[in-house]
N, C-alpha and C positions, 0 to 999 in steps of 0.2 A: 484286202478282201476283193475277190473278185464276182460280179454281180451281173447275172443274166435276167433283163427286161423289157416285159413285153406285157401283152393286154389282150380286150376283143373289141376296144373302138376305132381299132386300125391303127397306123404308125403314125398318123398326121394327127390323132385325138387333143386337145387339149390337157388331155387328165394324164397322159404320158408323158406330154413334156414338161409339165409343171412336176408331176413327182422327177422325171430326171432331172432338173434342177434343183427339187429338193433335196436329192443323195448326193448331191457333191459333198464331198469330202470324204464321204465312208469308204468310196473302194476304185474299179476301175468297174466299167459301168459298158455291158455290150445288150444293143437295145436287137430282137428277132421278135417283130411282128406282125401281126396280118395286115396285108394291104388295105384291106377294105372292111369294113363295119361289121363285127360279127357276133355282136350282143344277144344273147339269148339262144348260143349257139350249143350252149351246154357241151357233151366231152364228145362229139361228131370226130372224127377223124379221116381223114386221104386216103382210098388205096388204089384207086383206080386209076389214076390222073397224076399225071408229076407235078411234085412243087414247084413253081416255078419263084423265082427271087429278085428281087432288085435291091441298088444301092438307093436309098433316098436321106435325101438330106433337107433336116427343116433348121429353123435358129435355135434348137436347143441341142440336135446332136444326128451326126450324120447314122444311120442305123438299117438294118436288111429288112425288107419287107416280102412275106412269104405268100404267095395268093392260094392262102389255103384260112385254117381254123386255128385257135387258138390252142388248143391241143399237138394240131402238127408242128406250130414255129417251135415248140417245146422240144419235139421229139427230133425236127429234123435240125432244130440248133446243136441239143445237147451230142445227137449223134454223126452231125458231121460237121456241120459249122463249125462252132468251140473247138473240136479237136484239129481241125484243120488252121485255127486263128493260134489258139496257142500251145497245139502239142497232142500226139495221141497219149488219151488216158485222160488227158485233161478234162476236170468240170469246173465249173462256179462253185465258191463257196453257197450261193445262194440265188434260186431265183425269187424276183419280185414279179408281180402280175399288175397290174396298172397303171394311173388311178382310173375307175371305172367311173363312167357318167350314170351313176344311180346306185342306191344301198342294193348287198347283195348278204342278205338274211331271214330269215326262214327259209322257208323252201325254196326260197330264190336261189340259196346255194347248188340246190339243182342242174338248175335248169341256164344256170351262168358260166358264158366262157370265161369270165376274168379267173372266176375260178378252177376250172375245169384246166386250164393252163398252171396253176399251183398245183394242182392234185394229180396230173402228168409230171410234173417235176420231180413228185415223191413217191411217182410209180417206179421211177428211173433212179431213186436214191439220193436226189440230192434235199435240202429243206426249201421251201416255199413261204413264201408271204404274202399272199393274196389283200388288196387294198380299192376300196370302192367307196364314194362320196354320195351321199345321201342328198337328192336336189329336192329344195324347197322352191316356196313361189317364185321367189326372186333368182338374179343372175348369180349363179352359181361364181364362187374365189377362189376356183382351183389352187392358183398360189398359196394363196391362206390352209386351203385343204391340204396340199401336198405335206406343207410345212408339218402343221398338226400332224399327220400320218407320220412322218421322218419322225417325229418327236414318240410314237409309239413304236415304229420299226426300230429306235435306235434300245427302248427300253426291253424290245424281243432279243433283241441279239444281245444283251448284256448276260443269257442263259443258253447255254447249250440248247443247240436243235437238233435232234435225231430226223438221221437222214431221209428218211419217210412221213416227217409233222410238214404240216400243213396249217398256219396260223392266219385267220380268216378276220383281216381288219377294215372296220365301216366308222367313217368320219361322216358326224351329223352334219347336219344342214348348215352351211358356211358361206355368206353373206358379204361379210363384213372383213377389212382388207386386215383389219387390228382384233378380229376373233380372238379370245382368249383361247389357252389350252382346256379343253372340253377333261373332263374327269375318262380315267380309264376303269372297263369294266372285263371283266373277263366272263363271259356268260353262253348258257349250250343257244344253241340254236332253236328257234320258235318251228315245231314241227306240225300248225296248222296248216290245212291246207287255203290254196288264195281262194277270195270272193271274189275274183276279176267274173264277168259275166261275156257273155257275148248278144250282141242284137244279132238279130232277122234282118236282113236285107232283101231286093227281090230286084235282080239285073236287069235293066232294059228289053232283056231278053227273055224274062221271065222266070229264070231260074234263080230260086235261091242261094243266096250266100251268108255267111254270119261274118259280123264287124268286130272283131276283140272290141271290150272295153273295161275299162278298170287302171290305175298307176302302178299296179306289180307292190304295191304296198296295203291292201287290203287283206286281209285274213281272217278265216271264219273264226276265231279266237285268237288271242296275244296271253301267253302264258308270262303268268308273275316272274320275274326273273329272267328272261328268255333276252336274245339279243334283238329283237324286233322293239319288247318296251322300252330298252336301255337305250337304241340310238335316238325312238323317239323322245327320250326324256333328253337328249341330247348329251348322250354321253360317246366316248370313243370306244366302240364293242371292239374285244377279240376272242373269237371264238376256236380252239383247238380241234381242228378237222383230222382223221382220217380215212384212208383211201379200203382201206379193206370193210363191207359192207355185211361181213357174216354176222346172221343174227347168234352170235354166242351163244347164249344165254338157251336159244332154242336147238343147239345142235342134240345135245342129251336126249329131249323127249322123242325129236323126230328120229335117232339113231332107234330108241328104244319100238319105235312105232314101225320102221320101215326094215329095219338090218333085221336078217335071219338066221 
């Protein structure tokens, strides 16, 4: 198996190189990520400006770093990097996206490059795995996290993925070096909106500005079932994403409303 990975806390992140040492052994493993911190960059993409690249190398795996969005390393791996590394035509059996520095459920899946880079993967055809760690008070066990995540990644791939799925997995809050394996849940996505607020501020200058505030984990409700209550009950959520946004369901009446 060949395995394209990458994230949006940059290529030096800890949650990247803890999951690339948690895939050893699954495949052959080519890391394209962004150079720099691009969390909450949601599906942004490059068009005006060239990618530019470099070789970096940290101790878990030498890998190209793209000074662009998590969306672009996708687009410019899949379509010229990979082909040039091992052959025109060539793709990965799969890409993986992290592990992210914080859960990325409800609406979070929005507004997140970790994911936004899985959901480019399956714009372009091949299947995605998007993987993001849920930080609680204390110092976060990426290692531990990783592992648990490989231990759900490896039970995804034991099922065919159609090449435009996008499976959307959040490992609870992990601590502890000896974590047990968390229960897996498979559950939709929580589709309130957050209760982050913002303050007032007032510049030295006199002008206002507003302060985000909130942990990107509040919501004006948590629906029974949903992947938001699941990881807080501290389970391993995976939630089956796709890329096509049509409200089905609504084309019928608006055709019946608008078409002449």
């Amino acid at each position: 198996m060949r395995i394209l990975l990458t994230n949006d806390d940059g290529i030096e992140a800890p949650g990247i190189a803890a999951l690339h040492d948690a895939l050893a052994g699954l495949g052959e493993i080519m890391v394209v990520a962004p150079l720099t911190v691009q969390s909450a960059s949601g599906h942004g993409i490059t068009f005006h400006a060239p990618l530019m690249t470099r070789t970096v190398r940290t101790p878990s795996f030498t890998g190209i770093a793209v000074d662009g969005r998590p969306a672009d390393c996708v687009k410019v791996a899949l379509r010229a990097i990979w082909p040039e590394r091992f052959g025109a035509g060539s793709r990965p059996d799969v890409v993986i996206s992290g592990m992210n520095s914080g859960a990325n459920v409800g609406v979070n899946v929005i507004y997140s490059g970790t994911v936004a880079a899985a959901v480019e993967s399956a714009f372009l055809g091949v299947p995605a795995i998007a993987v993001s760690l849920h930080l609680g008070r204390g110092e976060a066990n990426f290692a531990r996290g990783a592992w648990i995540a490989r231990q759900a990644i490896d039970r995804i791939l034991e099922h065919p993925l159609d090449a435009h799925r996008v499976m959307n997995v959040n490992v609870p809050r992990t601590e502890s070096a000896d974590a047990p394996m968390p229960p897996i849940r498979v559950v939709p996505m929580n589709t309130a909106a957050g209760a982050d607020g913002y303050e007032r501020r007032t510049s030295p200058g006199g002008a206002a500005y507003y302060w985000p505030c909130g942990n990107g984990m509040e919501f004006v409700h948590t629906a029974e079932g949903s992947d938001v209550e699941a990881l807080v009950g501290r389970a391993v959520t995976i939630t089956p994403l796709f890329h096509d946004l049509t409200d089905l369901p609504g084309l019928a009446p608006w055709i019946s409303r608008l078409e002449r």
